[in-house]
ZAMARGU-4260 file (C-alpha; in steps of 0.2 Angstrom, whole numbers, plus 5000, padded with zeros to 4 digits):
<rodrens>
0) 4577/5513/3857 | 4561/5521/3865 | 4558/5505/3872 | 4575/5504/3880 | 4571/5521/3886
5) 4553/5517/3893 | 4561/5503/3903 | 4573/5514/3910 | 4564/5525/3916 | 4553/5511/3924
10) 4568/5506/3933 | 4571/5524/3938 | 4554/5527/3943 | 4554/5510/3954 | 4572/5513/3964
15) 4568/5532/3964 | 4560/5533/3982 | 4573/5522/3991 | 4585/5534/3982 | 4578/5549/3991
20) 4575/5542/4008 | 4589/5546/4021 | 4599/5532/4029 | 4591/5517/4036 | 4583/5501/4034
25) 4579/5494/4017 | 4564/5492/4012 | 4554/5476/4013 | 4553/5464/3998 | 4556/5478/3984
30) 4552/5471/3968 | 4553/5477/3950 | 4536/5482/3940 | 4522/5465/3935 | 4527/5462/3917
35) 4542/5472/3918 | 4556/5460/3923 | 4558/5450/3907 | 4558/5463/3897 | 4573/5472/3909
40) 4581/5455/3908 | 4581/5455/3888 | 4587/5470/3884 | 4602/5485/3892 | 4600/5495/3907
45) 4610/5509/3911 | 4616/5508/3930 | 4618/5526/3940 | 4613/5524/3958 | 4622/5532/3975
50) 4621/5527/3990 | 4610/5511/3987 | 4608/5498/4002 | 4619/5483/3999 | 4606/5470/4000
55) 4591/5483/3989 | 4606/5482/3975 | 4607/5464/3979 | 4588/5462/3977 | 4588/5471/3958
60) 4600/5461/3951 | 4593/5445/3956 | 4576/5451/3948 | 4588/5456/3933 | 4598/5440/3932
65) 4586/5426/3939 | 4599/5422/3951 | 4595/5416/3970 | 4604/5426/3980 | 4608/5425/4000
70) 4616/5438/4010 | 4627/5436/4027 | 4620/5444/4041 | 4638/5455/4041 | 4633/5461/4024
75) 4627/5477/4027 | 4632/5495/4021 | 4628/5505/4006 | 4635/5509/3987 | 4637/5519/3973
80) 4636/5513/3957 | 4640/5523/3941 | 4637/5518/3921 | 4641/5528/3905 | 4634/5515/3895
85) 4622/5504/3895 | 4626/5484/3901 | 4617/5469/3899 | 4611/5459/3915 | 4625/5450/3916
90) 4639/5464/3916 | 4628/5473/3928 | 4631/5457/3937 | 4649/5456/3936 | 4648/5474/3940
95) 4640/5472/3957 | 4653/5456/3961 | 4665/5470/3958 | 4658/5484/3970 | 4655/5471/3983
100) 4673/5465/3982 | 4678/5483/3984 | 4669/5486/3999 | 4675/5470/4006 | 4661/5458/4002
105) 4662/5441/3992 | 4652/5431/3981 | 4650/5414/3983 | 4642/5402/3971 | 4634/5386/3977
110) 4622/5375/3969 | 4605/5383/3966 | 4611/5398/3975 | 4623/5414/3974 | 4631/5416/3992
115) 4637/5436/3999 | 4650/5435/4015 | 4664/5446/4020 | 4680/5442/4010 | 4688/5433/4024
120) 4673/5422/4026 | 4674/5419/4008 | 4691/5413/4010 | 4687/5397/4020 | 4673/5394/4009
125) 4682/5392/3994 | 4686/5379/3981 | 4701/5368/3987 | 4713/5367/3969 | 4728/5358/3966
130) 4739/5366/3951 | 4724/5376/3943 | 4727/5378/3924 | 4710/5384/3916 | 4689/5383/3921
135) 4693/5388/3939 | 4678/5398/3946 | 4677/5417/3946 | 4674/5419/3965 | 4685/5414/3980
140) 4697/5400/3978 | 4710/5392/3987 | 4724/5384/3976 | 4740/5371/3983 | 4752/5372/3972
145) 4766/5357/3970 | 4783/5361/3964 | 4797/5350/3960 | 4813/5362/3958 | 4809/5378/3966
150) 4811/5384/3985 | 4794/5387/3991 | 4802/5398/4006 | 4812/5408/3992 | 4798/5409/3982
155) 4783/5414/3992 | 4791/5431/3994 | 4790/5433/3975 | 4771/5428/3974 | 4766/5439/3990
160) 4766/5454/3980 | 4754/5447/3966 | 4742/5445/3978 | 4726/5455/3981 | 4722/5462/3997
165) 4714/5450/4003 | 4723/5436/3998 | 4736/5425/4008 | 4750/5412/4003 | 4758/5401/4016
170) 4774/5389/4011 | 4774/5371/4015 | 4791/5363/4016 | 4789/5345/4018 | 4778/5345/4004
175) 4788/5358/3993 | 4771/5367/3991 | 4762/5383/3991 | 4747/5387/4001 | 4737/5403/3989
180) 4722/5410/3995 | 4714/5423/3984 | 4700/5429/3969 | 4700/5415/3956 | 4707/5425/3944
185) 4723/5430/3953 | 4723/5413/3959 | 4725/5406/3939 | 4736/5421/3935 | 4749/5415/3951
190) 4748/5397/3948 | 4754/5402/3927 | 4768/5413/3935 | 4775/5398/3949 | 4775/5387/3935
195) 4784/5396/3924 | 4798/5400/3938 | 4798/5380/3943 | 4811/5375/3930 | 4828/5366/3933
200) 4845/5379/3939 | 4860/5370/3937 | 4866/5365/3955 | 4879/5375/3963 | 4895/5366/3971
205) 4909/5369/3982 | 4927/5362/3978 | 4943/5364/3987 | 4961/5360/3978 | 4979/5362/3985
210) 4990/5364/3976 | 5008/5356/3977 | 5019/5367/3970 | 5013/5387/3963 | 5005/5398/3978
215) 4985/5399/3979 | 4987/5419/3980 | 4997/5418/3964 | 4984/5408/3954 | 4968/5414/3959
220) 4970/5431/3951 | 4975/5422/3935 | 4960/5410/3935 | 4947/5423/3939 | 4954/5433/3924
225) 4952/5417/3912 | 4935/5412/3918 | 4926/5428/3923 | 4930/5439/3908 | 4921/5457/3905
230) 4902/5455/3899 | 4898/5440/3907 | 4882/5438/3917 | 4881/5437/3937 | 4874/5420/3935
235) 4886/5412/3924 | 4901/5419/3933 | 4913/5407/3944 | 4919/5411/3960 | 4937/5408/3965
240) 4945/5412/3980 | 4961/5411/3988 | 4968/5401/4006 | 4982/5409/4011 | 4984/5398/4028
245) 4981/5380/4021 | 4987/5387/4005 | 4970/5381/3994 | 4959/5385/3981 | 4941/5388/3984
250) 4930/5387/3969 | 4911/5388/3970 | 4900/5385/3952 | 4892/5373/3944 | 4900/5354/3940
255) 4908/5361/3920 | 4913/5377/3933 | 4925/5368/3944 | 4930/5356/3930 | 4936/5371/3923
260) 4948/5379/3939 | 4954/5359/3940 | 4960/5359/3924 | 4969/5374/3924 | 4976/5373/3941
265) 4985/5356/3935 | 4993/5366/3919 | 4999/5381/3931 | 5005/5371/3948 | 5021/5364/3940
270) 5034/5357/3948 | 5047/5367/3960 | 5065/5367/3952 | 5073/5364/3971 | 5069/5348/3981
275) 5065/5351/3999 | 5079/5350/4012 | 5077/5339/4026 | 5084/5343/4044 | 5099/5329/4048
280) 5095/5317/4059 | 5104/5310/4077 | 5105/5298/4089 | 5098/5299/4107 | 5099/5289/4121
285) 5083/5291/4134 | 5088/5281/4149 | 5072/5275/4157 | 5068/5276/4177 | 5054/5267/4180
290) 5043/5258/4162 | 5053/5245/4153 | 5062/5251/4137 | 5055/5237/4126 | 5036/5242/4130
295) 5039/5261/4126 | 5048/5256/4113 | 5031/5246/4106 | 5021/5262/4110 | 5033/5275/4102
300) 5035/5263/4085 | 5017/5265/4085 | 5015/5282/4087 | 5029/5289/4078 | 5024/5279/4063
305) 5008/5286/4061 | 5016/5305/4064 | 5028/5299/4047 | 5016/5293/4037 | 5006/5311/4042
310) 5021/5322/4036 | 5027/5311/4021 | 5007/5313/4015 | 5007/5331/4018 | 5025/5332/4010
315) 5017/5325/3994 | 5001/5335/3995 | 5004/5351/3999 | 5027/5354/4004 | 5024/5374/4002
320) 5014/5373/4017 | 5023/5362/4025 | 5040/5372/4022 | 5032/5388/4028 | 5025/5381/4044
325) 5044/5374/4049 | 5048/5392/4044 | 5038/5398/4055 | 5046/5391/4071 | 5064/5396/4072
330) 5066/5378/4078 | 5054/5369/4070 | 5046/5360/4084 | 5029/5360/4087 | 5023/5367/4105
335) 5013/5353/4113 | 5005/5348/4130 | 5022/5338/4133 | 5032/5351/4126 | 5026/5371/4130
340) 5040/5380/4123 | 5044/5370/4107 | 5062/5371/4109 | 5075/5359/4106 | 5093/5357/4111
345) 5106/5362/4099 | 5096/5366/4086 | 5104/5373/4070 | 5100/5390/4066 | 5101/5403/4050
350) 5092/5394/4036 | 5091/5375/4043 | 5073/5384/4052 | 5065/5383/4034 | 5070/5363/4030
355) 5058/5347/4034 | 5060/5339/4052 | 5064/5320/4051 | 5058/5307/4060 | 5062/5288/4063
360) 5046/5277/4067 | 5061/5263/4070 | 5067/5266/4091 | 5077/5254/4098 | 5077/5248/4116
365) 5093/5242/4126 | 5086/5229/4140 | 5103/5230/4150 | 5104/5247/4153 | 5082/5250/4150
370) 5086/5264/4138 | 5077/5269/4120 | 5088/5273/4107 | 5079/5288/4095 | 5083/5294/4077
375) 5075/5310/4074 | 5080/5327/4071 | 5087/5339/4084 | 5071/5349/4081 | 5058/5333/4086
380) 5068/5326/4101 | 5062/5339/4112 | 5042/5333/4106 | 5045/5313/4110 | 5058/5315/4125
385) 5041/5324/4132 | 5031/5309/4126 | 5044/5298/4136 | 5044/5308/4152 | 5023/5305/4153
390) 5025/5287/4148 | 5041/5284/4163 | 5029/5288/4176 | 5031/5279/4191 | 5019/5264/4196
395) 5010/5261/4211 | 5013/5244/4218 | 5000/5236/4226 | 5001/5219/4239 | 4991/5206/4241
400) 4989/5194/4255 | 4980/5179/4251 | 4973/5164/4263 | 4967/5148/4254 | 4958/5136/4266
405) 4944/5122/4264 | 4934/5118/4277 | 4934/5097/4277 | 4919/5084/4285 | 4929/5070/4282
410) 4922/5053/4291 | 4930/5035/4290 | 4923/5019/4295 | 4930/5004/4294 | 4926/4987/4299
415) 4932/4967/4297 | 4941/4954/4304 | 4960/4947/4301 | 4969/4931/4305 | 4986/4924/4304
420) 4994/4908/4303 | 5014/4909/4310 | 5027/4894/4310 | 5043/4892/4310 | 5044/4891/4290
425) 5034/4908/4292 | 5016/4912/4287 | 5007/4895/4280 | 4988/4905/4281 | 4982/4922/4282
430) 4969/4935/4279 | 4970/4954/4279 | 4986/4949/4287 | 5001/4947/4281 | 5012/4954/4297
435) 5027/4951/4301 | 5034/4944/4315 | 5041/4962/4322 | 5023/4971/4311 | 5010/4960/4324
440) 5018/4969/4340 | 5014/4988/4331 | 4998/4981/4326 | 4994/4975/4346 | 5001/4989/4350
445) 4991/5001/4340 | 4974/4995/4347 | 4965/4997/4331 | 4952/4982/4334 | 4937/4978/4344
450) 4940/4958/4348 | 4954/4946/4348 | 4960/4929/4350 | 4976/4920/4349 | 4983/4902/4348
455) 4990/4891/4363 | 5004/4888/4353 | 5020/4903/4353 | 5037/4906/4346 | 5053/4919/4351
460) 5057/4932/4341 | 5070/4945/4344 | 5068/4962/4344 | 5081/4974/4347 | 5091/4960/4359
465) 5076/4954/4368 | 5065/4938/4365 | 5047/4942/4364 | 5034/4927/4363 | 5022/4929/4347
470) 5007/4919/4344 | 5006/4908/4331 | 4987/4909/4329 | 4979/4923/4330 | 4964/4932/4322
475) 4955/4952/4326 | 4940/4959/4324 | 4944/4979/4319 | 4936/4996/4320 | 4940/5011/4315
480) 4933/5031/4313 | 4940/5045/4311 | 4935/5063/4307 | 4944/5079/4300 | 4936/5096/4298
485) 4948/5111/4292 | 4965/5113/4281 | 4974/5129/4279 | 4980/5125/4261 | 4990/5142/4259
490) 4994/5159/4263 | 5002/5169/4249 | 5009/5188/4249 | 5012/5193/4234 | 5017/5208/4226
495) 5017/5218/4208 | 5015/5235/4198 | 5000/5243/4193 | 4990/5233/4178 | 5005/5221/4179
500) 5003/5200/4181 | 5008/5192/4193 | 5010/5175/4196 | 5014/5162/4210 | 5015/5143/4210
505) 5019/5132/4225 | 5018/5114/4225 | 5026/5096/4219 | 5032/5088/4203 | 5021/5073/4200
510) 5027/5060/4186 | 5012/5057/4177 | 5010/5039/4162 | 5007/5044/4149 | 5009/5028/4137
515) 5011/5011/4141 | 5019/4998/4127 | 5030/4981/4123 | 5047/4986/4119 | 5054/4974/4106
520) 5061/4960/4117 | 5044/4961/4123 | 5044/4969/4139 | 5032/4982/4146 | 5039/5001/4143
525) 5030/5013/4153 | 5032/5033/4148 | 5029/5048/4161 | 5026/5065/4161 | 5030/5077/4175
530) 5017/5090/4180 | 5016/5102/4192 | 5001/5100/4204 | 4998/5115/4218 | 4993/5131/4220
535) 4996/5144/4207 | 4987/5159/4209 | 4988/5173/4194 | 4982/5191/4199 | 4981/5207/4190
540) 4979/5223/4200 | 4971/5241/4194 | 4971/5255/4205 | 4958/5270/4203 | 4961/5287/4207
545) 4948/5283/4222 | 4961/5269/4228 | 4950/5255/4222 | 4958/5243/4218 | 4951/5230/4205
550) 4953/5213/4203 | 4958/5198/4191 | 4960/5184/4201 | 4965/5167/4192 | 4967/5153/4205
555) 4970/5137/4204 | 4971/5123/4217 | 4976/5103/4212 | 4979/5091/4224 | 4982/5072/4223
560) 4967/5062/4229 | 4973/5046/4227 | 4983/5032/4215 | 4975/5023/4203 | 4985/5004/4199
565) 4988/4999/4182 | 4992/4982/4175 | 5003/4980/4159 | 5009/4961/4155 | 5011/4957/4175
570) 5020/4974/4176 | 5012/4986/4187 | 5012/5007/4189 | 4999/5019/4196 | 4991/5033/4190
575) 4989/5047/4202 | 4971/5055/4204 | 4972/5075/4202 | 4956/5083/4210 | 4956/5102/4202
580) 4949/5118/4210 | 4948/5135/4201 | 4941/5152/4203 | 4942/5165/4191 | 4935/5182/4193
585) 4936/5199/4192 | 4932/5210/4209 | 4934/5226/4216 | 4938/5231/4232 | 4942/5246/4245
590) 4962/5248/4252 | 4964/5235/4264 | 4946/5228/4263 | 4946/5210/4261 | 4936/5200/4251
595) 4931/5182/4255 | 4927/5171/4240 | 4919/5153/4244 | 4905/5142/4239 | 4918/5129/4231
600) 4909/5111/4238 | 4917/5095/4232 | 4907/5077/4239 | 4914/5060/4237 | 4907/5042/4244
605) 4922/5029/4245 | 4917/5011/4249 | 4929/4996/4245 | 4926/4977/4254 | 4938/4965/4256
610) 4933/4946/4258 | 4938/4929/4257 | 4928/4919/4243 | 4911/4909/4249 | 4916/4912/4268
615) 4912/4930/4266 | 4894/4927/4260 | 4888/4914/4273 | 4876/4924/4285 | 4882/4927/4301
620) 4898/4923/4298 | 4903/4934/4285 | 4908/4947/4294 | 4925/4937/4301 | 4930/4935/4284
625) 4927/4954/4275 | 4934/4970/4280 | 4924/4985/4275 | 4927/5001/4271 | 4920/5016/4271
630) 4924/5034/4267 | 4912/5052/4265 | 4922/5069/4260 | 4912/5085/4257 | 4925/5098/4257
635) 4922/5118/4254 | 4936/5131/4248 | 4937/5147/4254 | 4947/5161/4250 | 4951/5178/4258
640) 4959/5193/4248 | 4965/5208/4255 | 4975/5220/4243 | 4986/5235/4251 | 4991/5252/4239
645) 5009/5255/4242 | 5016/5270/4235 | 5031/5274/4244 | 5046/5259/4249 | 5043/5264/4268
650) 5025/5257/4267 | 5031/5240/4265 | 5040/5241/4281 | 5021/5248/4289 | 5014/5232/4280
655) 5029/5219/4288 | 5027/5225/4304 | 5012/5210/4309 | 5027/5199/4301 | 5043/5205/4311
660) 5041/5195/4326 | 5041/5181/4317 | 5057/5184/4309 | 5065/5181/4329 | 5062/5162/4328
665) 5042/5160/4330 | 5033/5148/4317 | 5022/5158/4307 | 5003/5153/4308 | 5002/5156/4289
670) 5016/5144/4285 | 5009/5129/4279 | 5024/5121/4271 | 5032/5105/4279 | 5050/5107/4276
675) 5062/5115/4290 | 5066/5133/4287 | 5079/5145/4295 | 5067/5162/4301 | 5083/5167/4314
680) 5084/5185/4311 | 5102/5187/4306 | 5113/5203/4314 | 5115/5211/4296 | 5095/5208/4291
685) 5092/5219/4276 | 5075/5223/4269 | 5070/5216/4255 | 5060/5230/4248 | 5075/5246/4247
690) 5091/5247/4254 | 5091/5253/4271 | 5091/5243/4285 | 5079/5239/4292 | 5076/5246/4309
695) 5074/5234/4324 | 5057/5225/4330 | 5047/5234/4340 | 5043/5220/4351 | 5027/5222/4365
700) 5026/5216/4382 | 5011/5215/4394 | 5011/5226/4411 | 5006/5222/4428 | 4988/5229/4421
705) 4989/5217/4407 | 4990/5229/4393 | 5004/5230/4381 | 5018/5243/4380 | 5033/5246/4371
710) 5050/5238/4375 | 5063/5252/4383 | 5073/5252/4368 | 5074/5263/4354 | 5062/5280/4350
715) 5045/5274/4358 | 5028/5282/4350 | 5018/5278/4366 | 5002/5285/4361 | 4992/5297/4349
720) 4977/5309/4356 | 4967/5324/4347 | 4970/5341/4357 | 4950/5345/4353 | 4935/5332/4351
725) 4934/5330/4333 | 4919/5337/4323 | 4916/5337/4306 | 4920/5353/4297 | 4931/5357/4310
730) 4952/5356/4314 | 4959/5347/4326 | 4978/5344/4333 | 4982/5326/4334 | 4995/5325/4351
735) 5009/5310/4350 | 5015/5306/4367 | 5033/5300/4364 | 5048/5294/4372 | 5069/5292/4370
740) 5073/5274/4376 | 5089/5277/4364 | 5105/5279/4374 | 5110/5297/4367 | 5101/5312/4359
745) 5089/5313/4346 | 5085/5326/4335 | 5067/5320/4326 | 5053/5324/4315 | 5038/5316/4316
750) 5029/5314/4299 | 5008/5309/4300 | 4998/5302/4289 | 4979/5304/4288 | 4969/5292/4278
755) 4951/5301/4275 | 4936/5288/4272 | 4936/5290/4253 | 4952/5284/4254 | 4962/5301/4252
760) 4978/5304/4260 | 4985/5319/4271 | 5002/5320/4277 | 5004/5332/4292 | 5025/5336/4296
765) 5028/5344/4314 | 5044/5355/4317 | 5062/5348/4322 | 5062/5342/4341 | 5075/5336/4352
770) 5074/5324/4364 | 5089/5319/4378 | 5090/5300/4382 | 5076/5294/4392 | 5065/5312/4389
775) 5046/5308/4386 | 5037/5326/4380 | 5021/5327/4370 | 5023/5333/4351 | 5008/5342/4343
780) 5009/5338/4325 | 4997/5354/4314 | 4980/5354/4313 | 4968/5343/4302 | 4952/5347/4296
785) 4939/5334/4298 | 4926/5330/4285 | 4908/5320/4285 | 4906/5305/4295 | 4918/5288/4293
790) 4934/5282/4301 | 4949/5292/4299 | 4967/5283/4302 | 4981/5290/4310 | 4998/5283/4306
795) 5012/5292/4313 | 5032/5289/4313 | 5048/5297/4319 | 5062/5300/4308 | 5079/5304/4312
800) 5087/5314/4295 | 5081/5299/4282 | 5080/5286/4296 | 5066/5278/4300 | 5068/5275/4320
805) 5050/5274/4327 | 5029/5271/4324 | 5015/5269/4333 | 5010/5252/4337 | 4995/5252/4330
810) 4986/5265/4317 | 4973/5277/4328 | 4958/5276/4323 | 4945/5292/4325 | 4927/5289/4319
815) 4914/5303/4317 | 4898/5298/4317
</rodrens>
């Protein structure tokens, strides 16, 4: 004991001046009494010191515990430390790790060395452990802990609070881990606690049940009592909750949970004692205008199907709901895009609101009369009538006008000699000859040979009551070339619906052999085929909203080329030679743009030589005793498409008008076909496209000045001006000058139309006019408003009532540019 006390008061004696001094640097190198460290170290020291520099304190207990120790250059401060008992070196060690930590310093251990930083240094210096479970350090550490079960989001919030002051956690989702950052103690003590809480809760679902029959209000109550009964904790209770509108059960709980609700919903939904009522169904009759019954017919099967397969599933599933929605509409019918209201026709009223609509996925169509025949009920025929209002939509038509040409280098040479042998028994020798008596005058006359030479000797011949003295020798060198360059092969026009096929064929019936065999008597049997070899042109138009207009051309062009001769037991027959042209493809083009598709090049090389055996080989004479022949074709096809949008009858008549004139007698350039044809205009013409007459040809003369005017007949539209330059952005008045060539008075309208360059369309109506016989006045039809640059196209007509009685020659054009 007194030696305890001696060394006490040695340590006393030694830290007494730096105890009395007032603040400020510590000393240098302080050190403990020679010969009295080991004994201090041995034995129990009583700590009682205020206000002691960090790093003087720092010095004393590394002479007490042997340790190296290193402070930052941010330790600095002073502390108070304070013992009612004594403690060994090493607890006066952990009581200085302690007081440092208090005043916001750290300790360190390295190898060798003992290391004292600020706390937030000592954080980035610490251990890196993964799931710590014992021997952890007793400084700094930083701990990542893995879990398998828990939500580290969740769970962070619950370890933040265990957590010294200094410490820090940060969750790590992708890895389902934890970030901890704190003294190594409370680092071990939060990692126990996270594995503790990282255990297995049983998953929590969500189920949804309708049932048939019972109300879901009525049996949630019921359920909830049953299930959730008093006493029972937060986490085992289920939750049930009612869906009035869809009239469901909504259950949320664990997998045994939700087995549970199903099981009792299925003993509790039992049947209902009264089947549901259906509404009775009727026949209607839906007369079509302009789509043919039997496609609508396809389209509404369709539809309509899948709308009763809906309702008979719903029926089954859930028929509450569905009777209170039909309740809920005094008629029962749906309000839709087609149908706004929901009201239909006669509909029954009282209680028939609350019975199931019908409806017939069957529909009939009537081709005679293009009419649907529908068997639904009074309540759903206001819902598919709508349908069948959208789907008889009227078409746009649209015309095309085809030219089919092939451009032709076609060159012939032939050469050779013939010679002929006539007596009065008739030919006795001949080559390439073979003329009759009345054959060798067309074959003189025709002057198809270079050289020729005839006998001394003659004889008569009659021809057509006169005697004509022949040769009876004769012999001709021939020579022949000719060239051919173009061939219109067709000109087509032809018209059909929007996304509707349309197909044209012109051409011949050619018998084609298809067999050739010995009958049983045995003679030679020959079997044909007849085939049709032309044009035939397939198109397929579809109009945008822009007025482009694609495409689907299919054309094919055959020809016979030449004849092929067959032999069959001395029996002979040809085979005809079919040369074949197509083009399929699929374009798009602007109103009234044409298109011009080429590039089609056929070559073919004919020689053929005729010659008489041995005398057609011997040099220089073997040329009066072969004919040679020659032929080279290289043709190319061309063909021009120029589709025209008509959406109104009276733009056919606009479209005819190139056409009229040749309705009076004139051939038509287009009009490649051989046979005669009658084109007189009869007195009772009728269009072919409506009803109306047509009115008459407007039929152009040339003046003294050599332009063309109208013919004095009829209600003339002379010409057609803009009151103002036109500008873009700006209105403008287009001025028609016009005149009454008619015999009597005329009370018109004239009725523009503007066709913009994107292709829209602006009609422009002037006020009633009337005009005496033989009047001429400007009409100034209302303003248009220019837009950007392009060509805009004036068409403008005169009507009388709904009569058609005048237009301009010629569309305007104005271009801005």
């Amino acid at each position: 004991m007194q030696r305890f006390w001696a060394s006490l008061l040695l340590v006393s004696f030694c830290l007494l001046p730096v105890a009395a001094q007032p603040p400020g640097p510590p000393p240098k190198q302080p050190r403990l009494l020679e010969g009295k460290a080991e004994t201090l170290r041995n034995g129990k020291i009583l700590l009682n010191y205020e206000d002691v520099d960090i790093r003087l304190m720092g010095r004393l207990m590394a002479e007490l515990t042997g340790r190296n120790v290193v402070f930052d250059q941010n330790v600095q401060g002073k502390l108070t430390v304070l013992s009612a008992r004594e403690v060994t070196p090493e607890e006066a060690w952990q009581i200085f790790k302690v007081a440092l930590e208090r005043y916001g310093f750290g300790v360190y251990e390295r190898a060798g060395f003992t290391q004292v930083v600020p706390l937030k240094d000592a954080r980035m210096q610490s251990p890196v452990l993964v799931n710590p479970k014992g021997g952890i350090p007793t400084d700094m550490a930083l701990a990542v802990l893995l879990f398998k079960n828990a939500d580290v989001n969740i769970l962070q919030n619950t370890i933040r609070p265990l957590l010294s002051e200094v410490g820090q956690v940060q969750p790590y989702q992708p890895g389902q881990a934890l970030i901890i950052v704190d003294k190594a103690p409370i680092v071990k003590q939060v990692a126990s606690i996270a594995r503790t809480i990282d255990v297995a809760h049983p998953e929590m679902h969500t189920s949804v049940v309708y049932p048939k029959y019972a109300r879901a209000e009525q049996l949630v109550p019921v359920i909830d009592q049953l299930l959730n009964r008093p006493g029972i904790t937060n986490e085992a209770r289920v939750q049930v909750r009612a869906f009035e509108a869809a009239n469901a059960v909504v259950t949320q709980g664990t997998k045994q949970q939700i087995l549970e609700v199903k099981r009792l919903l299925s003993r509790l939904d039992i049947p209902s004692a009264a089947p549901e009522d259906v509404q009775e169904p009727k026949f209607y009759v839906y007369q079509l205008q302009h789509a043919q019954a039997e496609d609508v017919a396809k389209i509404l099967s369709e539809m309509l199907s899948e709308k009763q397969a809906l309702q008979e599933q719903r029926l089954r599933e859930n028929p509450q709901a569905l009777r209170q929605q039909a309740a809920a509409q005094p008629n029962g019918a749906a309000p839709d895009a087609a149908n706004p209201n929901g009201a239909a026709p006669n509909t029954a009223t009282g209680t028939a609101g609350e019975k199931v609509p019908f409806v017939s996925a069957k529909v009939a169509s009537d081709p005679e009369t293009n009419s649907l025949i529908l068997y639904v009920s009074p309540s759903q025929y206001d819902e598919v009538a709508g349908l069948v209002k959208v789907l008889d939509a009227p078409r746009r038509q649209v015309l095309v006008t085809a030219v089919v040409a092939e451009v032709t280098l076609n060159r012939v040479l032939e050469t050779g000699a013939a010679f002929q042998v006539l007596t009065n028994g008739g030919v006795v020798s001949t080559f390439k000859g073979g003329l009759s008596e009345e054959g060798l005058l067309s074959y003189l006359a025709s002057g198809n040979f270079i050289l020729g030479a005839v006998g001394s000797g003659s004889r008569t011949i009659n021809v057509n009551g006169r005697d004509v003295d022949v040769p009876e020798l004769f012999a001709f060198l021939s020579g022949q070339k000719n060239n051919s360059d173009f061939n219109l092969i067709s000109a087509p026009r032809i018209m059909t619906e929007d996304h509707k096929e349309a197909e044209m064929n012109v051409g011949n019936v050619v018998p084609f052999a298809t067999g050739a065999q010995f009958n049983n008597f045995g003679q030679p049997t020959i079997t044909y085929d007849y085939r049709d070899v032309g044009i035939k042109m397939k198109v397929t138009p579809h109009v945008s909203q822009s007025d482009s207009i694609r495409l689907e051309l299919d054309q094919e062009i055959q020809e016979v080329t030449d004849f092929l001769q067959q032999d069959l037991g001395g029996f002979g027959y040809v085979v005809p030679l079919i040369s074949n042209r197509n083009v399929k493809t699929t374009v798009t083009v602007k109103d009234g743009q044409t298109l011009l598709i080429g590039g089609l090049i056929s070559k073919r090389t004919t020689e053929t030589m005729t010659k008489v055996p041995l005398l057609g080989d011997i040099p220089l004479i073997q040329n009066f005793f072969r004919e040679l022949r020659k032929e080279e074709a290289k043709t190319t096809l061309f063909i021009a498409l120029t589709p025209h949008i008509v959406e109104r009858p009276d733009e056919i008549k606009r479209l005819d008008r190139p056409y009229q004139k040749f309705l009076k007698g004139d051939q038509n350039p287009r009009d490649h076909q051989p046979e005669v044809r009658e084109t007189e205009q009869k007195e009772d013409f009728v269009s072919p496209y409506d009803s109306a007459p047509a009115p008459p040809p407007v039929r152009l003369r040339p003046d003294d000045n050599g332009s063309m005017e109208q013919s004095n007949a009829g209600v003339q539209l002379i010409s057609l001006r803009m009151a103002a330059p036109p500008m873009a952005g700006e209105q403008s008045h287009p001025v028609v000058t016009l005149r009454n060539g008619s015999g009597r008075g005329l009370e018109l309208v004239l009725i523009g139309t503007v066709r913009a360059p994107d292709g829209t369309r602006t009609e422009l109506k002037s006020d009633s006019i009337r005009l005496t016989s033989g009047q001429s006045r400007e009409v100034s039809l209302p303003p248009y408003e220019f837009g950007g640059k392009g060509v805009y196209e004036f068409d403008v007509s005169a009507w009388e009532r709904e009569d058609l009685v005048g237009r301009l020659p010629l569309p305007q054009k104005v271009q801005l540019k």
